[in-house]
C-alpha positions in Angstrom: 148.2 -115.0 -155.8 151.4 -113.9 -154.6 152.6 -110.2 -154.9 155.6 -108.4 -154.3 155.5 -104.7 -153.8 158.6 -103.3 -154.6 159.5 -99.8 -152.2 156.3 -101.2 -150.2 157.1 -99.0 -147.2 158.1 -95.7 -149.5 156.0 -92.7 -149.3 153.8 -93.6 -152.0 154.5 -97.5 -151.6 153.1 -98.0 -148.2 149.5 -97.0 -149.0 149.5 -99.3 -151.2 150.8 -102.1 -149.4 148.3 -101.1 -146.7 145.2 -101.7 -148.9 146.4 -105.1 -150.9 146.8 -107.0 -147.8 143.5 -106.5 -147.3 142.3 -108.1 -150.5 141.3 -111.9 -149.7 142.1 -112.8 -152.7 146.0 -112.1 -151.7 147.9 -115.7 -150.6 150.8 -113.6 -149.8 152.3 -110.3 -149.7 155.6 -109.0 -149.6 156.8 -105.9 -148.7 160.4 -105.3 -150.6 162.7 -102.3 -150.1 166.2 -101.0 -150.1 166.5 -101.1 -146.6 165.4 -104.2 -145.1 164.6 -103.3 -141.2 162.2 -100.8 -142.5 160.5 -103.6 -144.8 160.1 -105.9 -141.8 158.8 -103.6 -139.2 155.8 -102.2 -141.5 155.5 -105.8 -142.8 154.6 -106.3 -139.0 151.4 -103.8 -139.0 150.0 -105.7 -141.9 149.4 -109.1 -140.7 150.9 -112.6 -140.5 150.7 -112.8 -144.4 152.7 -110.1 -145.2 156.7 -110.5 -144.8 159.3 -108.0 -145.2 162.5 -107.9 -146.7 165.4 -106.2 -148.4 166.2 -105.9 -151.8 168.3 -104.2 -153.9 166.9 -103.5 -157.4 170.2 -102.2 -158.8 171.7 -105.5 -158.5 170.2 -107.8 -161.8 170.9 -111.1 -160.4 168.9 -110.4 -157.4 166.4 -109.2 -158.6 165.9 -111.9 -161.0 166.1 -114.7 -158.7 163.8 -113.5 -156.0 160.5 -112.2 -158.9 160.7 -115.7 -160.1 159.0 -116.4 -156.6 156.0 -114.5 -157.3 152.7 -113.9 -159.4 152.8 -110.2 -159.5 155.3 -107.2 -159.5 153.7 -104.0 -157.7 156.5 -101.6 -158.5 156.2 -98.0 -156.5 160.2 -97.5 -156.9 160.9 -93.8 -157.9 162.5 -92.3 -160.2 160.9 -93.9 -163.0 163.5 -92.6 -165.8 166.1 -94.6 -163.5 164.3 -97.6 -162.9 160.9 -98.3 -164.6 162.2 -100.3 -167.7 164.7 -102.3 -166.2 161.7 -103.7 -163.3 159.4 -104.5 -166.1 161.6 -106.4 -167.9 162.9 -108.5 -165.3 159.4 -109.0 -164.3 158.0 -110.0 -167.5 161.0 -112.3 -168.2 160.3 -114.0 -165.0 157.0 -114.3 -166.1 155.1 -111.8 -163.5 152.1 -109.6 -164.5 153.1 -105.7 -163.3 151.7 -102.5 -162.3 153.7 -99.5 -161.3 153.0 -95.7 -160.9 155.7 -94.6 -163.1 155.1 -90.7 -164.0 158.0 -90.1 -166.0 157.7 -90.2 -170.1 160.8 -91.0 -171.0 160.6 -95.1 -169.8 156.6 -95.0 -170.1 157.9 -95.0 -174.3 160.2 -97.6 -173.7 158.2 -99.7 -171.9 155.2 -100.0 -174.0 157.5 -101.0 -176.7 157.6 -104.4 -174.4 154.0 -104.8 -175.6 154.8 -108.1 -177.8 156.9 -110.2 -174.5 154.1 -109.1 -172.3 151.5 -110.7 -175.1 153.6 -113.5 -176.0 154.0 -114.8 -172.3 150.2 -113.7 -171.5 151.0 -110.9 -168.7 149.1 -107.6 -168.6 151.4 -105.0 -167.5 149.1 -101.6 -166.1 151.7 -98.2 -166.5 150.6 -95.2 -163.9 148.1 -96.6 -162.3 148.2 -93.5 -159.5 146.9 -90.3 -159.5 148.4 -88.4 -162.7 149.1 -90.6 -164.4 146.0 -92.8 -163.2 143.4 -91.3 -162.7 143.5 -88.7 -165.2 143.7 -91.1 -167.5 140.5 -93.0 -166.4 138.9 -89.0 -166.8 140.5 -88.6 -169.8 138.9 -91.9 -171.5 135.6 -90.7 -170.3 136.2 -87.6 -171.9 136.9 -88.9 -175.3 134.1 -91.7 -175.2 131.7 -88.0 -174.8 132.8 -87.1 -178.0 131.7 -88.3 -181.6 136.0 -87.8 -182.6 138.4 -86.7 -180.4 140.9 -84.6 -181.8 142.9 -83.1 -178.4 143.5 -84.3 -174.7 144.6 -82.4 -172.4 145.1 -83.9 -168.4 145.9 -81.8 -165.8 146.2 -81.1 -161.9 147.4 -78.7 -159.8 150.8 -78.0 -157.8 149.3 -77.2 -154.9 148.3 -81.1 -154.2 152.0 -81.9 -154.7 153.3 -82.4 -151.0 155.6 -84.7 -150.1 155.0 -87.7 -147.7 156.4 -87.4 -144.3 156.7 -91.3 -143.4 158.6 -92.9 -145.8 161.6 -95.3 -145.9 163.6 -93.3 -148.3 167.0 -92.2 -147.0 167.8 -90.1 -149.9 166.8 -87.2 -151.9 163.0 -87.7 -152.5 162.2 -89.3 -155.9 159.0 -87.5 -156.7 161.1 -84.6 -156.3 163.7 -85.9 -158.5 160.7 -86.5 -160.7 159.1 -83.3 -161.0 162.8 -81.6 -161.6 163.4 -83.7 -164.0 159.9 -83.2 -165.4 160.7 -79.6 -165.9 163.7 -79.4 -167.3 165.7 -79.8 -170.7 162.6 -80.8 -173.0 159.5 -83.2 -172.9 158.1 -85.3 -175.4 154.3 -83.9 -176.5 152.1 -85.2 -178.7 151.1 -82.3 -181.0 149.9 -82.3 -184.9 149.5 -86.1 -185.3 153.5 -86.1 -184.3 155.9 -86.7 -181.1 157.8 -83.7 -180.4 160.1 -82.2 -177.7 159.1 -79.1 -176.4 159.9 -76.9 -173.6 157.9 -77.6 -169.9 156.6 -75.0 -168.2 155.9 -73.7 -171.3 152.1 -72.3 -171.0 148.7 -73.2 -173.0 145.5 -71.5 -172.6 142.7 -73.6 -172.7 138.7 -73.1 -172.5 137.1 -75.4 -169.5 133.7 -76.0 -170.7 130.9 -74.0 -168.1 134.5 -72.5 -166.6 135.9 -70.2 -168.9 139.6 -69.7 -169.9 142.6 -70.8 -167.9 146.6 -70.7 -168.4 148.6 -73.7 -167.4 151.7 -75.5 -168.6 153.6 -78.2 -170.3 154.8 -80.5 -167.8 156.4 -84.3 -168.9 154.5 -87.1 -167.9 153.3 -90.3 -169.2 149.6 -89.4 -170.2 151.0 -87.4 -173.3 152.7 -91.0 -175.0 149.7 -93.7 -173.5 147.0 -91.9 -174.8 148.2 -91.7 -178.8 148.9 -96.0 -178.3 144.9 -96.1 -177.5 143.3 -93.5 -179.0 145.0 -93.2 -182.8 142.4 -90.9 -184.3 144.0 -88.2 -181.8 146.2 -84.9 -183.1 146.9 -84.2 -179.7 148.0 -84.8 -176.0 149.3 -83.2 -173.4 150.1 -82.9 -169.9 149.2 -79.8 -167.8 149.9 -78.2 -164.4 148.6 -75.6 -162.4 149.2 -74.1 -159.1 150.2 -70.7 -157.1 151.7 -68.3 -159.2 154.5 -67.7 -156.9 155.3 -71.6 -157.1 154.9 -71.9 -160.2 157.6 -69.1 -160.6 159.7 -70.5 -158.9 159.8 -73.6 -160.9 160.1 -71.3 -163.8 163.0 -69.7 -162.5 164.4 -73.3 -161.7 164.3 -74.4 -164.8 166.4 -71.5 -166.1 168.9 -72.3 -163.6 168.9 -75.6 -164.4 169.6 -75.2 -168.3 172.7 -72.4 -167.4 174.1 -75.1 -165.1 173.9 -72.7 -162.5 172.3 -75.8 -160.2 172.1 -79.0 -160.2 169.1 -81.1 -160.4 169.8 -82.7 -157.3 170.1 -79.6 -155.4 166.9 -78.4 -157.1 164.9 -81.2 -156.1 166.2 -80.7 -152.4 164.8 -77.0 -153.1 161.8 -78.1 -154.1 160.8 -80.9 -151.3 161.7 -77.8 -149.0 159.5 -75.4 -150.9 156.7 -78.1 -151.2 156.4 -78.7 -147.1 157.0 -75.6 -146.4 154.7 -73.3 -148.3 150.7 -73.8 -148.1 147.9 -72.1 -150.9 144.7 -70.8 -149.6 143.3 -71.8 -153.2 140.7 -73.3 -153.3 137.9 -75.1 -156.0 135.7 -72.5 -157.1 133.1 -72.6 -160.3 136.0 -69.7 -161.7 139.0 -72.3 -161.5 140.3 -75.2 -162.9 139.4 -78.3 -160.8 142.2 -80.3 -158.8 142.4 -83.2 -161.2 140.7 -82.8 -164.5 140.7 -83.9 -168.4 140.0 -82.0 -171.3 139.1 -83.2 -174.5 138.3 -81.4 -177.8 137.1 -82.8 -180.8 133.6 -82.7 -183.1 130.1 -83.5 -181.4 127.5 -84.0 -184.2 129.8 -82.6 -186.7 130.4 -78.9 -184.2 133.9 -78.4 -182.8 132.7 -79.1 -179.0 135.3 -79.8 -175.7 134.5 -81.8 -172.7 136.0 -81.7 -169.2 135.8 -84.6 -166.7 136.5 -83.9 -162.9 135.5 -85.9 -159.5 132.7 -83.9 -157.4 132.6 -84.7 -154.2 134.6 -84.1 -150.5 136.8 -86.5 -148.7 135.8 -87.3 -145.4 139.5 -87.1 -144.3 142.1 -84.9 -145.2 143.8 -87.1 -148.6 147.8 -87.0 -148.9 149.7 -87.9 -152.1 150.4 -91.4 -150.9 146.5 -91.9 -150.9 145.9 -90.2 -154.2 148.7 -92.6 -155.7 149.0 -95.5 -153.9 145.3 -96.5 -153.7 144.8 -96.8 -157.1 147.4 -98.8 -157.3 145.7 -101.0 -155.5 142.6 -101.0 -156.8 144.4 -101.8 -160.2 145.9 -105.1 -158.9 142.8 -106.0 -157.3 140.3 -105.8 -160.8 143.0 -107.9 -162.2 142.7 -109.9 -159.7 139.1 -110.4 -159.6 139.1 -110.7 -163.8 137.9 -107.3 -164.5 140.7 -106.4 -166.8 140.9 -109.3 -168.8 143.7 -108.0 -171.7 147.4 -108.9 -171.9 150.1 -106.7 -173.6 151.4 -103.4 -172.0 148.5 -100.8 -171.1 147.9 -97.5 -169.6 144.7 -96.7 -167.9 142.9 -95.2 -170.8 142.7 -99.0 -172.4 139.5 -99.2 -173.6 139.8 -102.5 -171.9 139.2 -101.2 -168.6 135.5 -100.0 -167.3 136.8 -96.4 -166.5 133.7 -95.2 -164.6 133.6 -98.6 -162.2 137.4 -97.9 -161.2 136.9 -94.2 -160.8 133.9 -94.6 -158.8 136.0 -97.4 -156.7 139.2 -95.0 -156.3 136.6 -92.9 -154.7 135.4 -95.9 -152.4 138.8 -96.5 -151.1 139.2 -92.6 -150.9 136.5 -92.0 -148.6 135.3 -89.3 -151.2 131.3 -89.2 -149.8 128.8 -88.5 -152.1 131.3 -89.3 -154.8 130.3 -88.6 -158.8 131.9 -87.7 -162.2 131.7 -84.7 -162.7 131.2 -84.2 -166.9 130.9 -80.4 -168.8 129.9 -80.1 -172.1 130.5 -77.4 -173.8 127.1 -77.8 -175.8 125.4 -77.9 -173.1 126.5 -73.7 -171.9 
């Protein structure tokens, strides 16, 4: 197999790239960015298989012409609303399977609408394979499957987690942070009362966390809330939810106000906000009274009772975990099931696919992790 990762040495991209050329069932790998030196040099760390080069996504031809040399499209390059449709395309129309960890709703709806070329030319094509979306999809699935009828997902994670990678070859503004402004701003696309609809983020929900209690967090636009109505269609709701330190979460509240009286620009925000994300630290931590770090929620009928579930990972990391490992190493693991014919469907998925063993590739993440001790964590609301 031969696989390009596109913004292979990026913050998120190069934990990635680190774990695939690992994998022995890789022939080659190559490590594609906007700035070639940066490409080559970390190609260099990763062993005689892996080259590096420069590339250019915003220019079509190029693009084109150098996919058609390759098997698979790893695509890590951020923002998603910018890019995320126009790589998939070119990838499936140069006949390449993809994966990307695209956490922005607005192309995740576009792209799955490329369902029929990616059936019709026999490529899978895996949407947020990261953390959120990712792995609280793979939580979210389990969830659901606890259920006799799902009726409401909820996935969530907390602020706090949210720091910016310090190594990266990105010369510009950072695109998560361009992400997450964009994320909060202007309106986001729910799925609520068997509909789409555009709502406000930031806005809050309460919700009940089985053997937890009750929690507020809020509305905040990402893919999970458009994948998970394409698999699950008995669902009359999904949503995306963050959490965090109230001050920060302030903060982006007052943002967002700024934002909509044109009082700042979203560039300038996001600047704001990769300053505010280095810079300020939350002595939160887990506790039995809070909402975990990463978690699903669903709510539907157990044995004909109105019950909820709530999936989380127990278990402690034996290092200290960075964004680029929570992302990046899914990713990986993604590619390499494929790889190994685990996930044997074609079309445009998310992780929720039923087609996907979502305990195996949870338990896995947790592998490559170095989460010790590592299990599901489920709570049932029946069983309080």
């Amino acid at each position: 197999m031969k696989v390009i990762i596109l913004g292979g040495c990026g913050g998120m991209g190069r934990y990635a790239s680190k774990a695939i050329s690992s994998f022995d069932q890789i022939q080659s790998l190559t490590i594609a960015d906007l700035h070639k030196e940066d490409a080559e040099e970390f190609a260099k760390q990763l062993g005689s298989h892996v080259e590096g080069i420069g590339l250019n996504i915003n220019d079509k031809e190029l693009l084109y012409g150098t996919l058609k040399s390759f098997d698979i499209v790893v695509n890590t390059v951020g923002p998603f609303f910018k890019y995320g449709y126009g790589v998939l395309k070119a990838s499936l129309d140069t006949n390449c399977h993809y994966m990307d960890i695209c956490d922005d709703w607005e192309p995740a709806e576009k792209m799955l609408e490329l369902d029929y070329l990616a059936k019709e030319r026999g490529l899978l094509a895996i949407l947020g394979m990261g953390a959120s979306p990712g792995i609280t999809n793979l939580l979210g699935a389990i969830a659901i499957n606890e259920l006799d009828e799902a009726e409401t997902i909820y996935t969530g994670w907390s602020m706090d987690e949210a720091k910016p990678e310090d190594i990266s070859s990105q010369k510009q503004t950072n695109a998560a942070m361009i992400h997450g402004i964009e994320q909060i701003s202007g309106k986001v696309k729910v799925f609520q009362d068997k509909k789409f609809q555009m709502t406000k983020p930031l806005k809050e929900i309460e919700i009940n966390y089985p053997q937890r209690g009750k929690f507020k967090a809020s509305i905040f636009g990402h893919p999970e809330a458009i994948t998970f109505p394409k698999h699950y269609k008995n669902l009359k709701a999904s949503m995306n939810l963050v959490h965090g330190d109230r001050l920060v979460m302030t903060i982006l509240r007052l943002i967002n106000k700024l934002i909509d009286l044109k009082l700042l620009s979203k560039i300038s925000a996001a600047r704001f906000l990769d300053w505010l994300e280095r810079n300020t630290s939350s002595n939160n931590s887990e506790h039995q009274n809070s909402l975990p770090e990463i978690y699903a929620l669903a709510i539907g009928s157990k044995n004909n009772k109105l019950e909820s579930v709530g999936v989380s990972y127990d278990g402690a990391p034996t290092r200290e975990l960075s964004m680029g490992d929570a992302t990046g190493l899914p990713l990986a693991l993604g590619l390499k099931m494929f790889i190994e014919g685990e996930i044997p469907i074609r079309g445009v998925i998310s992780p929720e696919s039923k087609d996907i063993d979502h305990r195996k590739m949870l338990l896995e993440i947790c592998n490559l992790l170095e989460i010790r001790n590592a299990t599901i964590k489920i709570d049932r609301s029946w069983e309080s």
